[in-house]
Legacy VTK file of the C-alpha trace (Angstrom):
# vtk DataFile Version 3.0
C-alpha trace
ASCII
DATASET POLYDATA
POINTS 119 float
66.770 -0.312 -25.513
64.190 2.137 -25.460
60.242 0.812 -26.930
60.198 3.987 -29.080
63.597 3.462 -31.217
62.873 -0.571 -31.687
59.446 0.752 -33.038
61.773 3.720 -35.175
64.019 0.866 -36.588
60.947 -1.736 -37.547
58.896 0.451 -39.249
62.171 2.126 -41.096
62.919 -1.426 -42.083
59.665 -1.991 -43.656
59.560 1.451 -45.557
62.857 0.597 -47.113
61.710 -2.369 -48.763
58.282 -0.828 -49.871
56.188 -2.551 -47.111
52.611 -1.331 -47.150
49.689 -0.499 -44.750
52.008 -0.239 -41.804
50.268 -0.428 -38.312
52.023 0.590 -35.011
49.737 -1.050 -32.016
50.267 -0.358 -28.355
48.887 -3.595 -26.907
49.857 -3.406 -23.263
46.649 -3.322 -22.016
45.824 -6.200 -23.805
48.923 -8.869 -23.007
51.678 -8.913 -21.524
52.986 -11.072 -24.666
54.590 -7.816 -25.553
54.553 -3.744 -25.777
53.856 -3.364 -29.444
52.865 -5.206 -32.752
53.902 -3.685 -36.298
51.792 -5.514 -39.170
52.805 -4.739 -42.301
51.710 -6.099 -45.700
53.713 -7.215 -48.792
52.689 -8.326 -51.989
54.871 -11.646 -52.742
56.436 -14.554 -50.927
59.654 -12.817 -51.746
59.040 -9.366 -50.676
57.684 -10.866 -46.886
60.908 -12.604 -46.584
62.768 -9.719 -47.224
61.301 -7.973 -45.530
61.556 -9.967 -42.366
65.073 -10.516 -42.788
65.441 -6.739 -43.284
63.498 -6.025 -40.107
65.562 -8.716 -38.401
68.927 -7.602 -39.478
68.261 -3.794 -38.288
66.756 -4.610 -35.263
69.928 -6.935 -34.268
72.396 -4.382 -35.358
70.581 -2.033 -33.091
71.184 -4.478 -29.942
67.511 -6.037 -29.772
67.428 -9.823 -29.277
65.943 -11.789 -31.427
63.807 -13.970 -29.915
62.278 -15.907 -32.785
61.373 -15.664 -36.551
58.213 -17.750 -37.465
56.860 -18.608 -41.124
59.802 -17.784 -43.485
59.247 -21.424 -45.085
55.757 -20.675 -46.714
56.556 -16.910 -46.577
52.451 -15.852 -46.718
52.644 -14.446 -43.174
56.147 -14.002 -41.080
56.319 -13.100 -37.375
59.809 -11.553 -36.142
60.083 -11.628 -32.230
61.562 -9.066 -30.749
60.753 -9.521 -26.877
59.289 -6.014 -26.423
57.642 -5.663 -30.039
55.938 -8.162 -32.507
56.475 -7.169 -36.678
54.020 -9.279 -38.852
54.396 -9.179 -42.437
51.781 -10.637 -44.720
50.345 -10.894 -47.674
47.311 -8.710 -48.048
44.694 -12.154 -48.052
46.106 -13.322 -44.940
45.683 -10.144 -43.406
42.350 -9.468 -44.163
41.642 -12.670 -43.403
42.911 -12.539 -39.843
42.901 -9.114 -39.333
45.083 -8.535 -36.350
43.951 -5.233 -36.385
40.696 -5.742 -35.024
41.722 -7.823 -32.896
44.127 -6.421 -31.283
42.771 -2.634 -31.451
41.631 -0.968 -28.085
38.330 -2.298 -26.883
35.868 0.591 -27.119
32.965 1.195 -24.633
29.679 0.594 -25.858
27.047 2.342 -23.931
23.721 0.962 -23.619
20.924 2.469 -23.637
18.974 2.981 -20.404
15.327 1.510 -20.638
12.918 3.410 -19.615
11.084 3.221 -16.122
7.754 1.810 -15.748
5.586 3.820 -14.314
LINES 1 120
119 0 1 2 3 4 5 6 7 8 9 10 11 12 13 14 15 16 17 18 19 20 21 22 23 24 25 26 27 28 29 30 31 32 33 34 35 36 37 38 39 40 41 42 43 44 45 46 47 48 49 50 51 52 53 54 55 56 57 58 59 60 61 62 63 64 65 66 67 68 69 70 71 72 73 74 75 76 77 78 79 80 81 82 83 84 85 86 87 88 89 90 91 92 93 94 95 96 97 98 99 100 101 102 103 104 105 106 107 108 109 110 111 112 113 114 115 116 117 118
């Protein structure tokens, strides 16, 4: 199955059920864990385990394979493994708090400034 439509169906899955702050990130460069993460954020226990079982269901119906689901017993922060893409739904704390985002973003260049000769 093509990256694009898993990426279609997970983020489809988390507007139905009112996720918020959704994040798409290309992390290829980064691992080869996987293509893509999708964070999400939702505001009770409740809502990030239906979520997950939302995003899980859709993405299995489409053909992906489930690979794991991790967290659904506390329900603060649940990661749904889908070989090729990664969807973590949190609460907002534990996002902020971790903050995958950063992490995981696209290392910029930083450019350093060039001292000057002595002459």
């Amino acid at each position: 199955m093509r990256l694009s439509k898993l990426q279609k169906i997970a983020v489809e899955a988390l507007e139905d059920i009112k996720a918020r702050d959704i994040e798409v990130l290309d992390v290829r460069k980064q691992t080869s864990l996987c293509d893509t993460l999708v964070i999400a954020s939702a505001d009770s226990n409740r809502q990030v385990k239906a979520l997950a079982n939302h995003v899980r269901d859709n993405l299995k119906a489409a053909g992906a394979t489930i690979l794991g689901v991790e967290g659904e017993q506390a329900a603060e922060w649940i990661l749904v493994d889908a070989g090729d893409i990664i969807v973590h739904i949190m609460q907002p704390a534990v996002r902020a708090y971790y903050n995958l985002e950063e992490l995981w973003a696209p290392q910029s260049r930083v450019r350093r400034p060039r001292q000057a000769s002595a002459a």
